[in-house]
PAMARVO-382593 format. One record per residue (C-alpha): x, y, z; residue in one letter; residue number from 1. Coordinates in nm, 4 decimals. Each point is the difference from the previous one (the first is absolute). Example, Ala and Ser with C-alpha at 12.3 -4.5 7.8 and 13.67 -1.06 7.14 Angstrom:
// residues 2
((1.2300; -0.4500; 0.7800); A; 1)
((0.1370; 0.3440; -0.0660); S; 2)
END
This chain:
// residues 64
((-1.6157; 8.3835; -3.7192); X; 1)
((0.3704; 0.0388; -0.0688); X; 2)
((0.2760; -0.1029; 0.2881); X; 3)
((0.3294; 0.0485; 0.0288); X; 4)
((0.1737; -0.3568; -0.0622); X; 5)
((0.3895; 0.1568; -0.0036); X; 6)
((0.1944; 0.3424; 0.0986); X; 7)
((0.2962; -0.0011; -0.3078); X; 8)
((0.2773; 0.2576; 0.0842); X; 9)
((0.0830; 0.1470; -0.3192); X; 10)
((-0.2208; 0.0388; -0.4020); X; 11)
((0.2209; -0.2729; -0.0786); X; 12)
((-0.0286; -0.2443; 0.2770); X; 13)
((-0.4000; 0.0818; -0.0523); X; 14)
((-0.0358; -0.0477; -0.3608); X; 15)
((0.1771; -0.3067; 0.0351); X; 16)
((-0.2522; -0.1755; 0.2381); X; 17)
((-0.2858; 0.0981; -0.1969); X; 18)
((0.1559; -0.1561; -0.3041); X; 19)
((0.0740; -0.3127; 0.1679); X; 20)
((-0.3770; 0.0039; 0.1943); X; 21)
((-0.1582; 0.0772; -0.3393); X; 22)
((0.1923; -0.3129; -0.1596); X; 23)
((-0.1461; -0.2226; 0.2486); X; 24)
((-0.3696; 0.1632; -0.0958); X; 25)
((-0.0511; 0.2604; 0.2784); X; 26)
((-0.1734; 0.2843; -0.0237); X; 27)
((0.2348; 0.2724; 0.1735); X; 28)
((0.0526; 0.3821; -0.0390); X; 29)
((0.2987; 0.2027; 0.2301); X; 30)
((-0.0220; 0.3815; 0.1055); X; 31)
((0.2338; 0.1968; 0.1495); X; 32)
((-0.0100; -0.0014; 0.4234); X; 33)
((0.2828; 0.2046; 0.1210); X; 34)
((0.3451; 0.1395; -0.0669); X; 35)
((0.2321; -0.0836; 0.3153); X; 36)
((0.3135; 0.1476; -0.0741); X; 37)
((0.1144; -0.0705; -0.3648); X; 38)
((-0.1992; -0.2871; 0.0027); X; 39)
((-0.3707; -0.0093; -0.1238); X; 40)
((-0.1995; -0.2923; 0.1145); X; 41)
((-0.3027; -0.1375; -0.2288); X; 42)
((-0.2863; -0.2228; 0.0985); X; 43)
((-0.0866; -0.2872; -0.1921); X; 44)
((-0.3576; 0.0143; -0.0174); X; 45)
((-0.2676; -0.3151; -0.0745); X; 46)
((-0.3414; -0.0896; 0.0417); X; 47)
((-0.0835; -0.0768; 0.3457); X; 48)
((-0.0930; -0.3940; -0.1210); X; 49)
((0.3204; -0.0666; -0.1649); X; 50)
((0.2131; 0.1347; 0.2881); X; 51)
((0.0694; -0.3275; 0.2045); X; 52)
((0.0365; -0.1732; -0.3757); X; 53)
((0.2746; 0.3075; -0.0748); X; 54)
((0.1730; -0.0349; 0.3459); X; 55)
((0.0522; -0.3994; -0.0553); X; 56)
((0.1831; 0.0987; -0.3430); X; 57)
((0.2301; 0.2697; 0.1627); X; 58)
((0.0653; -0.2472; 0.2506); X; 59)
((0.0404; -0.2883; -0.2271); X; 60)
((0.2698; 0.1682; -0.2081); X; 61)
((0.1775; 0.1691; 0.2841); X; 62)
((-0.1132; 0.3144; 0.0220); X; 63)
((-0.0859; 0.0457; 0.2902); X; 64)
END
């Protein structure tokens, strides 16, 4: 089952996580979640099993 494991504000900001998770070996994917505003948020997306694993990176390399 896929789980959210980051909300990205912005294509950019969300392409750039999954490059950095998929460097480190993760299996991720992002869809769009919802416009507020101008801005258009994106969830990163990642097997449920690899989640903690992901979180520990994000938070690792600051993140969040």
């Amino acid at each position: 089952m896929w789980t959210v494991v980051y909300l990205a504000v912005g294509k950019n900001a969300a392409m750039k996580i999954i490059n950095i998770l998929e460097n480190e070996g993760f299996v991720v994917k992002t869809q769009f979640f919802a416009k507020d505003g101008e801005e258009e948020l994106y969830e990163i997306l990642a097997p449920e099993f690899e989640a903690k694993d992901i979180q520990k990176v994000l938070y690792e390399m600051g993140i969040i």
